[in-house]
Phi, psi and omega in degrees: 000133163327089196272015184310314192231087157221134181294139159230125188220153166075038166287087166359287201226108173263117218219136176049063138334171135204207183240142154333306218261000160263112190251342170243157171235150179223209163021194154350321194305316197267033158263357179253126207231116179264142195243126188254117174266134182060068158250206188192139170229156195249138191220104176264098257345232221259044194192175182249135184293295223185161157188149177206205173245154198282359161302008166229053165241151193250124154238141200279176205228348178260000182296153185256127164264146174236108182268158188255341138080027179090318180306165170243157226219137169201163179280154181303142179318130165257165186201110193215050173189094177213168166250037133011267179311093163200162200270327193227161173263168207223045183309330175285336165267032197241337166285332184262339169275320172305316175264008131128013171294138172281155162291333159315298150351292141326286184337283219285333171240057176104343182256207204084202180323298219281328191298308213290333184283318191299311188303326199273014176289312203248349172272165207262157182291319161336262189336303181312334191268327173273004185270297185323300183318312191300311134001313178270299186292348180263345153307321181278342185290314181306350188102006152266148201228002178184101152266158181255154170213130206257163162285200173097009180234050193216306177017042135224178188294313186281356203257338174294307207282325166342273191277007178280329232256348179294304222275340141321326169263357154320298184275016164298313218258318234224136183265312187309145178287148180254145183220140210223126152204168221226094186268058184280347142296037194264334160166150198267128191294165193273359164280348125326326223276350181253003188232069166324306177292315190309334185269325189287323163265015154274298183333295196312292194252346180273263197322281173310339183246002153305305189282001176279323180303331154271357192075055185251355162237159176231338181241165151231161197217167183200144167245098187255085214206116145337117205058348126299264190231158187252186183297322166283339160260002139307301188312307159314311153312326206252348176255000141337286196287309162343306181293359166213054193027023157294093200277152181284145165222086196265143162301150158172158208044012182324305203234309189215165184266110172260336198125314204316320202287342183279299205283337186264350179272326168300344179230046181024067182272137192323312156231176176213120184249128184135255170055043177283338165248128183243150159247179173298289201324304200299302174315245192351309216263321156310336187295297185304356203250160153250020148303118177249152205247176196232105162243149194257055192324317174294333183282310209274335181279303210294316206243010172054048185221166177312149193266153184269124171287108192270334161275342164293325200299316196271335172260031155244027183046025159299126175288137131218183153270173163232134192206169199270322213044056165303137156174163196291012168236319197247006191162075202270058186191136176240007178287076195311341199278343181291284191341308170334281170328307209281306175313335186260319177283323182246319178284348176061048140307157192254163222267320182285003153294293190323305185314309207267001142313320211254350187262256219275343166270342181300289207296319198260329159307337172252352166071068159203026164296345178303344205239342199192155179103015151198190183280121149212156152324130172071281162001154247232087196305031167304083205234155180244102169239141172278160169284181221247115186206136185005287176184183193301293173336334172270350149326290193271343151287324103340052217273348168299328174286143182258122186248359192253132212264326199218161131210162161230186176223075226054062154103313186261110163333128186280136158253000000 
């Protein structure tokens, strides 16, 4: 089929409307979802045309029609906190979690960050591209339409340079937008363990200007966490990263309230992810900020610790997102709808907050909602069609079904 022109007609439910000029949602707003019932959307190369309802629609002899057969049509999942890029999968410590190891624990004797940094030591950058690549297509078959994909499994310099130069070529390869970030601060390697500085000043004076040098990032990151890295080597890192136009996208509150989220909002970061533990100051200080924060649902199901209070954040009008954080230790799923689910259930949200978490504010964690994340005119035709179903809610009420019939991506159908 002609992807120049195309009609999607006999839509149930045309899901998450907006305005051009709302890029973000916060408060009471993400409960509000707007909806087109028997509709139809018009799809011109790589943008959205039109949309209506379908009693008014005229079709033309050169349009390609697609029915939608009864499914509903939403914009496609931005997923805009993942570890896309890691070499091995880490199922023994998913066994060691099972007979009762904490991820800390895990952490201290060896496994974790550093088991993933030894594998990806030893796989070849090929390889590394084609598991990643494969990786990547079973997620847009699932319904992403944007992703971030962080480093940080390397923590050396060729182990960095390793996975950006992956994550480059992703986005070489794949018409969905890519966002590259460059996490060398991700955890202190064991050759590191008694010369903190010395590693700090490879991230610093090694690392950042190799990767500035090829363009291999658009963010920097710190897991500015108890037992990782603290606030003040946050701080250090991140006015680094600055010196090479790399705006932050920071870990913080996983485990504990540290300082990170005050300190990642001072060098104005975009976001701050994770925030399974909050105090009152972290609220206030988000509230005043336009950082918006990333929760991670899938991770607090996976490794068994609190879930990020995603209702208080909305009855202090904090804007957030929901992204999977894929990676092989804490949160081995990339399935947003699964995400979808774990958020209507353990965070007790309601599905039209999760839609518009997982769209148009996930697109504002990457500083593309201008281009993508609901149905608007001119926006970036990145769609989601369901197999024909109740209404929307039962995406997330049926969490075990795979519900999606289709997707595209700019315009072009996913194979």
């Amino acid at each position: 089929m002609n992807n120049s022109n195309i009609i999607i007609t006999n839509i149930k439910e045309l899901v998450g409307i907006l305005p051009k000029n709302k890029l973000v949602l916060g408060g009471k707003e993400m409960n509000d979802l707007s909806i087109l019932k028997n509709a139809f959307i018009e799809v011109q190369e790589d943008k959205i045309q039109s949309f209506g309802s379908m009693k008014d629609l005229k079709l033309k002899d050169s349009q390609n029609i697609f029915d939608a057969n009864g499914g509903s049509v939403l914009p496609s999942w931005n997923d805009s906190h993942t570890h896309l890029v890691f070499a091995k999968s880490r199922e023994k410590e998913f066994i060691d979690k099972i007979n009762g190891l904490s991820y800390e624990q895990i952490a201290k004797k060896g496994g974790g960050i550093l088991n993933s940094a030894l594998h990806l030591e030893k796989i070849s950058e090929k390889t590394l591209y084609e598991n990643s690549k494969q990786r990547l297509k079973n997620i847009i078959n699932l319904g992403t339409g944007a992703i971030e994909i962080k480093s940080g499994y390397g923590l050396s310099l060729e182990g960095e340079l390793k996975i950006l130069r992956t994550i480059k070529r992703l986005k070489e390869t794949f018409d969905i937008e890519i966002k590259s970030t460059f996490l060398g601060a991700h955890a202190l390697p064991t050759k590191y363990k008694n010369k903190r500085e010395k590693y700090l000043d490879l991230i610093i004076n090694d690392m950042l200007p190799n990767i500035y040098k090829e363009g291999l990032a658009d963010y920097i990151d710190v897991f500015c966490e108890t037992n990782y890295f603290n606030v003040y080597e946050l701080d250090r890192i991140l006015d680094a990263g600055a010196k090479f136009n790399l705006k932050p996208k920071v870990h913080v509150n996983q485990f504990t309230s540290i300082g990170g989220i005050q300190k990642a909002i001072e060098h104005k970061a975009i976001s701050v992810d994770h925030l399974e533990i909050m105090e009152e100051n972290d609220y206030d200080s988000l509230r005043n900020s336009s950082t918006i924060a990333t929760l991670l649902p899938s991770c607090s199901f996976f490794i068994d610790i609190a879930y990020a209070p995603a209702r208080k954040l909305m009855d202090k009008n904090i804007p957030f997102a929901l992204a999977s954080d894929l990676n092989p230790g804490s949160s081995p799923n990339g399935n947003m709808n699964l995400v979808n689910s774990l958020a209507c259930i353990k965070m007790k949200i309601l599905p039209e907050a999760v839609i518009n978490a997982s769209t148009i504010n996930g697109a504002y964690a990457m500083e593309i909602s201008n281009l993508t994340g609901s149905i608007t005119v001119g926006k970036q035709a990145n769609l989601i069609i369901t197999k024909p179903i109740e209404s929307y809610p039962y995406l997330f009420y049926s969490f075990g079904e795979n519900c999606i019939e289709k997707t595209m991506v700019k315009g072009k159908w996913n194979k």
